[in-house]
C-alpha positions in Angstrom: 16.1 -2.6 -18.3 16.5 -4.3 -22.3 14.6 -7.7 -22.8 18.2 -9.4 -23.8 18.9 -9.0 -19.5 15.4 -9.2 -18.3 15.4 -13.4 -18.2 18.2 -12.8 -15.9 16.2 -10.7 -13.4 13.4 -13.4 -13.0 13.2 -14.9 -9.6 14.7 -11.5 -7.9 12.4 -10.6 -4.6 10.4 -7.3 -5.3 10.2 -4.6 -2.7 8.2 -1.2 -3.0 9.3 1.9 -1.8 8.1 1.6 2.2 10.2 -1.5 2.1 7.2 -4.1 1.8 8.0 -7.7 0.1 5.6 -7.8 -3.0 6.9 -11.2 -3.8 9.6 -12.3 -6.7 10.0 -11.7 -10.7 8.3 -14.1 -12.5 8.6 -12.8 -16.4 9.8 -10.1 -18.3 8.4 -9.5 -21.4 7.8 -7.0 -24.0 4.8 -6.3 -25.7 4.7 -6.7 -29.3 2.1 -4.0 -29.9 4.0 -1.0 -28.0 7.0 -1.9 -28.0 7.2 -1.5 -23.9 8.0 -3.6 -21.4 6.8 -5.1 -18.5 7.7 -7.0 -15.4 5.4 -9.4 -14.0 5.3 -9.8 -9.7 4.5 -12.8 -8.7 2.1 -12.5 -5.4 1.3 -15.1 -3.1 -2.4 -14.3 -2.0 -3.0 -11.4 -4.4 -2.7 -10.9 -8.1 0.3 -10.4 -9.9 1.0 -7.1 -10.4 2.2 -6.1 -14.3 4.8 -3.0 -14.3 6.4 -0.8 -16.6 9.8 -1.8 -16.7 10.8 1.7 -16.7 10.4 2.2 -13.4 11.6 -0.9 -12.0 15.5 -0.9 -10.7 17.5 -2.9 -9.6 19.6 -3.0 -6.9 21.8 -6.5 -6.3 19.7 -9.1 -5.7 16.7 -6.8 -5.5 14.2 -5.1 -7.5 12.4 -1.5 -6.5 9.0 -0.7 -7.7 9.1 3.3 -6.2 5.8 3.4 -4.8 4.3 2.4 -1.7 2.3 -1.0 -1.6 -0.9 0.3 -0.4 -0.4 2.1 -3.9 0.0 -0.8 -5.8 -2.8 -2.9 -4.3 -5.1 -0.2 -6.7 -3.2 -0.9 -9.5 -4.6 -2.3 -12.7 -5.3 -5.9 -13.6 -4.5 -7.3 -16.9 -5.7 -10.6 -18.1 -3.2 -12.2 -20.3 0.5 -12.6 -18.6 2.6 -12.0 -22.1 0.6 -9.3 -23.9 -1.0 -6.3 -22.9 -3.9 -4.7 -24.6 -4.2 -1.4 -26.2 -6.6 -0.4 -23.7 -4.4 -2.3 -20.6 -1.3 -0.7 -21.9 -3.0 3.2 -21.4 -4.4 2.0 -18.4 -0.7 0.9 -16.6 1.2 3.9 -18.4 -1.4 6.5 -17.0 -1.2 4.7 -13.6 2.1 4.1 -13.2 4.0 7.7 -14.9 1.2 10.0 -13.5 3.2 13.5 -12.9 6.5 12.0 -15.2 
């Protein structure tokens, strides 16, 4: 997923890997620090959840996130919605590509 598509994924409904609704694509961005990017879940009554793009796909009108959502309601926070710390950014790599 390149930054030059990811405005076209916002709005796309978000589903993990058990199938669950996590809510819809609200941003991509990329951070200018790593160079990675991220997608940003919207979530109704929770936080939104920040992801690696990387291991986000996309299927029609759909966007995966493989892992179950009991998974992702552990994962980490980050404070600011278009940049990522140095410290946020090891936090979400080591959380999200454990065992890649």
């Amino acid at each position: 997923m390149t930054s030059s598509v990811g405005l076209d994924l916002v709005g796309l409904a978000a589903f993990s890997r058990d199938g669950t609704k996590l809510g819809k694509l609200k941003d991509v961005f990329t951070d200018g620090e790593s160079s990675s990017e991220y997608v940003v879940i919207g979530r109704r009554l929770m936080r939104d959840l920040v992801i690696p793009a990387d291991v986000v796909e996309i299927e029609g009108e759909r966007a995966l996130v493989p892992f179950a959502s009991s998974f992702l309601n552990s994962a980490p926070a980050v404070k600011a919605k278009r940049a990522v710390s140095a410290e946020e950014h090891s936090r979400l790599e080591a959380f999200y590509h454990v065992g890649a």
